[in-house]
C-alpha positions as CSV (number, residue, x, y, z in Angstrom):
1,X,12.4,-12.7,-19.6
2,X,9.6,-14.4,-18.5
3,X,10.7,-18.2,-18.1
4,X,13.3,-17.1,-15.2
5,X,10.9,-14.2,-14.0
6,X,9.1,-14.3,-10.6
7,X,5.7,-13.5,-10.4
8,X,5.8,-10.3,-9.0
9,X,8.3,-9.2,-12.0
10,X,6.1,-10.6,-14.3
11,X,2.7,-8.6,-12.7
12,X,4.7,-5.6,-12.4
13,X,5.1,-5.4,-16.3
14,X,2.1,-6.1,-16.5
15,X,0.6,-3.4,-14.4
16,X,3.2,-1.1,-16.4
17,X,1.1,-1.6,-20.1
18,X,0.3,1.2,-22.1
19,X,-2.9,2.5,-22.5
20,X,-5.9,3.4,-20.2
21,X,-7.4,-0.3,-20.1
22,X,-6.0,-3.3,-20.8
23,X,-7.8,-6.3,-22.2
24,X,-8.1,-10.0,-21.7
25,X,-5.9,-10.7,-24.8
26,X,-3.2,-8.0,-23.7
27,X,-3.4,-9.9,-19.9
28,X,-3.1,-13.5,-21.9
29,X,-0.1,-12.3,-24.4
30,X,2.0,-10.6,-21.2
31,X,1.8,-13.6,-19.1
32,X,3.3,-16.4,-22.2
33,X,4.3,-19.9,-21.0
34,X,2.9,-19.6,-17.4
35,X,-0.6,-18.3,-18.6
36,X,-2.5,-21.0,-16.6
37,X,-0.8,-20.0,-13.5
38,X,-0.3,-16.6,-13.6
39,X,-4.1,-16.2,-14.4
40,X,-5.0,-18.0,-11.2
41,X,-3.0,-15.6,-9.4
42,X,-4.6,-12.2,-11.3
43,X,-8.3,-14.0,-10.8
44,X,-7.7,-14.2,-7.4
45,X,-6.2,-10.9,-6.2
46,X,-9.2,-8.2,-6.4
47,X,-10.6,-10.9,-4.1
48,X,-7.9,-10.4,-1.3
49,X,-9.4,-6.9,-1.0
50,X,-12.9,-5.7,-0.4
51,X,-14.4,-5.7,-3.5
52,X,-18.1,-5.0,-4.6
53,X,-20.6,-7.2,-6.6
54,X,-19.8,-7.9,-9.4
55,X,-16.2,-9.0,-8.9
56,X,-16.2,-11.6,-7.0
57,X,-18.6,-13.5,-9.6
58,X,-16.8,-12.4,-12.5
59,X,-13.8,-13.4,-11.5
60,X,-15.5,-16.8,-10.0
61,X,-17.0,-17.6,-13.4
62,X,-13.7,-17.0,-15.6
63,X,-11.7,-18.9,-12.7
64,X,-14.1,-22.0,-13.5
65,X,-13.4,-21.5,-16.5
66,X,-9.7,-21.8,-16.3
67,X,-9.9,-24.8,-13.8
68,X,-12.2,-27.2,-16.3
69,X,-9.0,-26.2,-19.0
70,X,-6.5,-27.6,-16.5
71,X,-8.8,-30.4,-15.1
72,X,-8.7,-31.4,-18.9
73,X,-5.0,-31.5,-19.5
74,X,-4.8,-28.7,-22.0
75,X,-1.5,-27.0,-22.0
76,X,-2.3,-23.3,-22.5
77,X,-5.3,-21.8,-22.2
78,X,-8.3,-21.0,-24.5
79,X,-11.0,-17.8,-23.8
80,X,-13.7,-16.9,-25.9
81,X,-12.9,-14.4,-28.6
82,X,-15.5,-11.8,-27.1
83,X,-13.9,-12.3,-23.6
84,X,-10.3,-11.5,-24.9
85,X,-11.6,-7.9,-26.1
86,X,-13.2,-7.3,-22.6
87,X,-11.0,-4.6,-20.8
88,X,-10.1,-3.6,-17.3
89,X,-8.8,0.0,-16.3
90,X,-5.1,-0.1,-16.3
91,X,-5.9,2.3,-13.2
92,X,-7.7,-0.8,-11.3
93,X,-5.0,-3.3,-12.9
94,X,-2.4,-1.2,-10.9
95,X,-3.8,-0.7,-8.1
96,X,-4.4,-4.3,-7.3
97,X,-0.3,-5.1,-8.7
98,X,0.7,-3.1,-6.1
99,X,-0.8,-3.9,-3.2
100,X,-0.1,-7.7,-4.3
101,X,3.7,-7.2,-5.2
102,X,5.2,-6.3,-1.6
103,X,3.2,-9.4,-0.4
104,X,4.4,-11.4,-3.0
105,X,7.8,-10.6,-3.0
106,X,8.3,-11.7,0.6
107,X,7.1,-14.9,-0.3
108,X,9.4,-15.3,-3.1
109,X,12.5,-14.6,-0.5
110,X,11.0,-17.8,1.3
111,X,9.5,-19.8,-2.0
112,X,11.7,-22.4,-3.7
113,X,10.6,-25.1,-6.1
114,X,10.1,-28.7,-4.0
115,X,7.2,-31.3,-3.6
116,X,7.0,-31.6,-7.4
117,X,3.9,-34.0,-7.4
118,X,1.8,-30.9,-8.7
119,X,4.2,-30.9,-12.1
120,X,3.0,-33.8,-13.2
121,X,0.4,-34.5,-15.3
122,X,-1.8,-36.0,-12.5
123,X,-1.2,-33.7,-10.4
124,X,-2.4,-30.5,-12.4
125,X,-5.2,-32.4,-13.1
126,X,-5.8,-32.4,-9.4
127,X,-5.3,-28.8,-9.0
128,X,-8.1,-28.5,-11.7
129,X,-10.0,-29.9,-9.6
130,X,-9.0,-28.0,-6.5
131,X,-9.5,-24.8,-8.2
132,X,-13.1,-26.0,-9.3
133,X,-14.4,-25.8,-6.3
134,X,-12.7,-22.9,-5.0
135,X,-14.4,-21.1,-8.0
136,X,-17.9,-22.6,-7.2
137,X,-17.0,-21.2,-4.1
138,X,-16.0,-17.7,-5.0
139,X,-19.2,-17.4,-7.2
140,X,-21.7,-18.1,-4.2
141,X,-19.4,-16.1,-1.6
142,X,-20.4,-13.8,1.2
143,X,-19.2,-10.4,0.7
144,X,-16.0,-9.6,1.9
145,X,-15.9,-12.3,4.7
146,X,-16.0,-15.2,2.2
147,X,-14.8,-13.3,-0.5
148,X,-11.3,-12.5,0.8
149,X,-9.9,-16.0,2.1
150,X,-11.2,-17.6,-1.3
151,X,-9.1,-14.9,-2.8
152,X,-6.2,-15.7,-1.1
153,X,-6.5,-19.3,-1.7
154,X,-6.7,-19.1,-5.4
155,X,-3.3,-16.3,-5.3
156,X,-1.2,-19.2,-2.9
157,X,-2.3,-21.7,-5.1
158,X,-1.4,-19.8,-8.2
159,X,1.7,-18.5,-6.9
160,X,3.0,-22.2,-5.6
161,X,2.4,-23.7,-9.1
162,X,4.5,-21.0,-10.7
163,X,7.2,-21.2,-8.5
164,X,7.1,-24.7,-8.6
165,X,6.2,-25.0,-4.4
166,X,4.1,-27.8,-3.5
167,X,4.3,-26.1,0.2
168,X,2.8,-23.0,-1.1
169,X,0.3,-25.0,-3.1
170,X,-1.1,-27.0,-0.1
171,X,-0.9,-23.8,2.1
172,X,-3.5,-22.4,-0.5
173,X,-5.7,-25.5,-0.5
174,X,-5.8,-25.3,3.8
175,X,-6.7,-21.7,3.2
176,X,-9.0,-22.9,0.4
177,X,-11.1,-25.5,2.5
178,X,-11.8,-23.1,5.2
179,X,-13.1,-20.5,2.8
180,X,-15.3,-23.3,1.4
181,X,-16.7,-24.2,4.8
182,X,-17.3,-20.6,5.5
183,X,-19.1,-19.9,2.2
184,X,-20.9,-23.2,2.7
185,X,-22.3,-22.3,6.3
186,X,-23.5,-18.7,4.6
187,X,-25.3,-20.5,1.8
188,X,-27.0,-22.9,4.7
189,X,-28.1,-20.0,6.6
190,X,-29.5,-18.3,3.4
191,X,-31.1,-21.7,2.4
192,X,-32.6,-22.3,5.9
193,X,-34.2,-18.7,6.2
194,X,-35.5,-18.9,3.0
195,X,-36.9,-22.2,4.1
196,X,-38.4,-21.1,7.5
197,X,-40.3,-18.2,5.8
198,X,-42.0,-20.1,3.0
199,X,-42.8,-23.1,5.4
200,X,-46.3,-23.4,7.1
């Protein structure tokens, strides 16, 4: 089902897994041939809601790790052995589907595949890149102010390179650079007071 399946379909099986928690390898196997992808959009939505430390670093740190994979060119994508056992409440996995799905769903009536330069080779590359520094980004974030439009940065960005929308894509890099500038001015500020109080 899944090579003609929108993402919403796709997260909604997902969310519908047996068990109480589901791990990093049961996450991997349900989302196939658009693993790359579809894990940009799952790393990114707890970060559209309010979340508490540590989420927002977890999910930075496994996003950079998933961006330096598709900065390199690899075609799926490799996690550590010890990560793929980690687990997640099916509870929490839920939850965050659907909140996401209604959201997503609209944007799939609007979505259509055009502005194919991200296809390419190249052009993932780039998005590798992109998604670098919106990870670096999400790891250093303010709380909830930084936090959230980083999260929904990294879901538009995922979401456009599944449905193959370069609109969608660029709409989650504009998002993307002002979460960076925010994040970038709270990290100056902390930086600077630190600064001020250990200066004579």
């Amino acid at each position: 089902m899944y090579s003609g399946a929108r993402t919403s379909e796709v997260l909604t099986v997902l969310a519908s897994q047996d068990g109480d928690r589901l791990t990093v390898g049961d996450i991997v196997a349900v989302l196939r041939d658009r693993a790359f992808a579809l894990l940009v959009v799952l790393l990114g939505l707890p970060n559209c809601l309010p979340m508490p430390p540590p989420i927002p670093l977890v999910c930075g740190l496994l996003l950079l790790l998933v961006a330096v994979q598709i900065a390199a060119g690899m075609s799926a994508p490799w996690l550590p052995r010890r990560l793929l056992g980690r687990s997640i409440a099916r509870q929490d996995v839920e939850r965050a589907v659907r909140r996401a799905v209604p959201i997503l769903q609209r944007l799939e009536r609007w979505s259509r595949p055009r502005m194919s330069v991200f296809e390419s080779a190249l052009g993932m590359r780039g998005m590798g890149l992109a998604l670098l520094t919106l990870a670096m980004a999400l790891i250093v974030a303010a709380p909830i102010i930084g936090q959230i439009p980083l999260g929904l940065a990294v879901c538009l960005v995922g979401l456009g390179l599944v449905e193959r929308d370069g609109v969608v894509v660029i709409a989650g890099l504009v998002v993307g650079t002002a979460g960076v500038a925010l994040n970038a001015g709270f990290v100056y500020a902390i930086v600077a007071g630190l600064m001020s109080l250990f200066s004579p």
